[in-house]
C-alpha positions in Angstrom: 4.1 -35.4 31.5 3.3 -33.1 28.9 6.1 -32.6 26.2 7.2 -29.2 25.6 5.7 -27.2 22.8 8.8 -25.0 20.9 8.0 -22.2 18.8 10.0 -23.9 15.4 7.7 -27.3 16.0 4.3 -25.0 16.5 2.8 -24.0 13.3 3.3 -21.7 11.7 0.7 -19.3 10.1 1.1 -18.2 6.7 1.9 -14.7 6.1 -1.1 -12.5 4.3 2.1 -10.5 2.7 1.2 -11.6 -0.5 -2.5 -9.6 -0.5 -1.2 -6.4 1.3 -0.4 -5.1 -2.0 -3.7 -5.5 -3.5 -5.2 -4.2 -0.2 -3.0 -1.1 -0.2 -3.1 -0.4 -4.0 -6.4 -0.2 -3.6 -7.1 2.0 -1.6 -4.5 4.3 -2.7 -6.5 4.2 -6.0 -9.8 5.3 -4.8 -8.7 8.2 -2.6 -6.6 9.6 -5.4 -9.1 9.1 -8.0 -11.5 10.7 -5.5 -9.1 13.6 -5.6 -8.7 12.9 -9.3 -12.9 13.7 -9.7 -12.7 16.6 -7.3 -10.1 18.3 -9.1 -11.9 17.3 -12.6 -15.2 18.9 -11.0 -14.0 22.0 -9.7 -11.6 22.6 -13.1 -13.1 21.2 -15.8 -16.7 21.1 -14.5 -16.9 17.5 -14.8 -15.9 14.6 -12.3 -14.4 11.8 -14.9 -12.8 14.8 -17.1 -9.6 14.1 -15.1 -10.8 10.0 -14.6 -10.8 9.3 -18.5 -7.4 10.9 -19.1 -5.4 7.4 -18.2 -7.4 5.5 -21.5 -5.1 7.9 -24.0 -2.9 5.1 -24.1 -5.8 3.1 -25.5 -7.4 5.6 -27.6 -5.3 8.6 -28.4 -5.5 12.3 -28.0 -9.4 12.4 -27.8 -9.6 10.8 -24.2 -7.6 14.1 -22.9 -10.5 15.9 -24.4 -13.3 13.3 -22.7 -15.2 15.3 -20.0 -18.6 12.7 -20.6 -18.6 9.4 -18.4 -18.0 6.2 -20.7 -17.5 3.1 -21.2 -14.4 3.6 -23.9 -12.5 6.3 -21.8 -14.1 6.2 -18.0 -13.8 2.0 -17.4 -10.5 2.0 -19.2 -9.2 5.4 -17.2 -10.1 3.6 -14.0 -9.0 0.9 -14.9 -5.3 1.5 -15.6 -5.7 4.1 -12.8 -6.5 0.8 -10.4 -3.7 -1.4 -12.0 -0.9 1.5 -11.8 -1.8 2.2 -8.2 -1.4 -1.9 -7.3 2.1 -2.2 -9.6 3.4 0.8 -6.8 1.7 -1.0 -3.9 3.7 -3.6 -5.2 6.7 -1.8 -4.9 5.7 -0.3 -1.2 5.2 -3.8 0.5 8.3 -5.2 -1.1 10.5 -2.1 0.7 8.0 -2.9 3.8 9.1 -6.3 4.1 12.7 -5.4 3.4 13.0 -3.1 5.7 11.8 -5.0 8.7 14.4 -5.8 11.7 16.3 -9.1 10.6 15.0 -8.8 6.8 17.8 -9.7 4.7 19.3 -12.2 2.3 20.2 -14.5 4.6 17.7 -14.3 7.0 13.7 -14.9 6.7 11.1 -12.4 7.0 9.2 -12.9 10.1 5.8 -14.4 9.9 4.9 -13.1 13.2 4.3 -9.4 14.0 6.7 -7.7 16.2 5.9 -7.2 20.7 4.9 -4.4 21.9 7.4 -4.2 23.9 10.2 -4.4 21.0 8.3 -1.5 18.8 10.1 1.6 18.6 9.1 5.5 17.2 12.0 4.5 14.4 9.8 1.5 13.8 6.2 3.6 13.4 7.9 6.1 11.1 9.1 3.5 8.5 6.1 3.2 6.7 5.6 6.8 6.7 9.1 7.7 5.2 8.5 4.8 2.4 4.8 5.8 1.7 6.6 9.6 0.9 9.6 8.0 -0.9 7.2 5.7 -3.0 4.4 8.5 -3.6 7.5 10.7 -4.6 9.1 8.3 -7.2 5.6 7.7 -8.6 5.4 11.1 -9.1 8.6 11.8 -10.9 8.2 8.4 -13.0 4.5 9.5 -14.0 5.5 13.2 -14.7 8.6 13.5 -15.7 10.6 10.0 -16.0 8.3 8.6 -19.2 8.0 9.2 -22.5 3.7 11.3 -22.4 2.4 8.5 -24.5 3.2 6.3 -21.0 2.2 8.8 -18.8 -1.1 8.9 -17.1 -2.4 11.5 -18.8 -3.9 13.6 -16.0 -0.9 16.3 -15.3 -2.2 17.9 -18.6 -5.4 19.2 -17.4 -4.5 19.3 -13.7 -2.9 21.8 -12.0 0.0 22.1 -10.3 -1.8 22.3 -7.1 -4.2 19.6 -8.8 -1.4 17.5 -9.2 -0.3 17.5 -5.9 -3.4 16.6 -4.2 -3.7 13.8 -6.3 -0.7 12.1 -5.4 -1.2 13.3 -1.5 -3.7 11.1 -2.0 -2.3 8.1 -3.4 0.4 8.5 -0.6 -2.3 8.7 2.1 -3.7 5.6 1.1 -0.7 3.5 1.1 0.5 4.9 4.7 -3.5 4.3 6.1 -3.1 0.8 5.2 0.1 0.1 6.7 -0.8 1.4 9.7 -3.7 0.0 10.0 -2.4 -3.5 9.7 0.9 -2.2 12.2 -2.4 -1.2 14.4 -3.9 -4.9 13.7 -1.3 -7.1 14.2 0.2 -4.9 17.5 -3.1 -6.4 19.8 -2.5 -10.1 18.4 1.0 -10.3 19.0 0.5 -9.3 22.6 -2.2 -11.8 23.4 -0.1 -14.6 21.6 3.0 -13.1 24.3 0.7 -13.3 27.3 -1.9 -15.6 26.8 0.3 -18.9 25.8 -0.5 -22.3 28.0 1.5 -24.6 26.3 5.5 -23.6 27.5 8.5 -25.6 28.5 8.6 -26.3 32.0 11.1 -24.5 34.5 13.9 -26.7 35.3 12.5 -28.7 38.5 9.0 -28.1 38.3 6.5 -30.9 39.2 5.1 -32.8 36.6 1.6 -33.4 36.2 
């Protein structure tokens, strides 16, 4: 007879939590720095004009003025651009995870991925309302909460309008990646449900 298999002796796997940020981050920093060079093209008449502005905390005034491609303002613009966009990705997963059904204090965070059958409309709009409440918050910290020597540098040769697309962007990106990984882990969760061999037998079933 074949011993029952219960789910708290099955393994378990271990959750990829810890590398959503840096999968969500980045791709919240490519579309906005996309939108970053698209707003730089059509304002400034130069794609990393907008791109180079993030290295004034490096190197002063004179990379707000930058419109060439370089290595002293472009790879240092990008690259705080990349590790500002993964320090709010951070911050998005953490709320994510916080925010799940039976996330709490006292309480794990599940390793598996919700049923089907137990996912609600309130559950697909979460990640939507915390992509706008993170995008938001980035915006008013990067704009308005810092000192301008912390601030990325951008919002003063952006417009308004600029500005905005920018951090649609950023938004978009994080909300694309949870969704995609909702989208992901809805299919395996489902065949795990149906698919499982090894249960508990019924009270009075034959053994083999």
């Amino acid at each position: 007879m074949r011993a029952p298999v219960h789910s708290s002796d099955a393994p378990q796997p271990r959750p990829a939590a810890t590398l959503n940020w840096l999968w969500s981050g980045t791709l919240a920093s490519v579309l906005s720095a996309l939108a970053l060079a698209w707003h730089g093209r059509r304002r400034h008449g130069s794609s990393v004009s907008l791109l180079n502005a993030p290295s004034h905390w490096l190197h002063g005034e004179r990379a707000l003025r930058a419109n060439m491609p370089s290595w002293r303002f472009t790879f240092w613009g990008l690259l705080i651009h990349q590790l500002s966009s993964l320090w709010w990705a951070a911050l998005y997963e953490g709320l994510i995870r916080w925010a799940r059904p039976g996330a709490g204090p006292d309480r794990p965070v599940p390793t598996e991925p919700p049923s089907p059958v137990a996912a609600t409309p309130v559950d697909a709009a979460r990640p939507v309302a915390l992509a706008a409440a993170v995008t938001l918050l980035a915006w008013f910290v990067d704009t308005r909460a810092v000192p301008p020597k912390l601030r990325p540098g951008f919002e003063r040769r952006a417009s308004r309008a600029g500005i905005a697309c920018v951090y649609g962007a950023f938004g978009a990106g994080l909300l694309i990646a949870g969704l995609n990984r909702r989208h992901r882990q809805i299919p395996a969760s489902a065949g795990k449900t149906c698919g499982r061999a090894d249960v508990a037998p019924s009270p009075g079933a034959p053994s083999n």
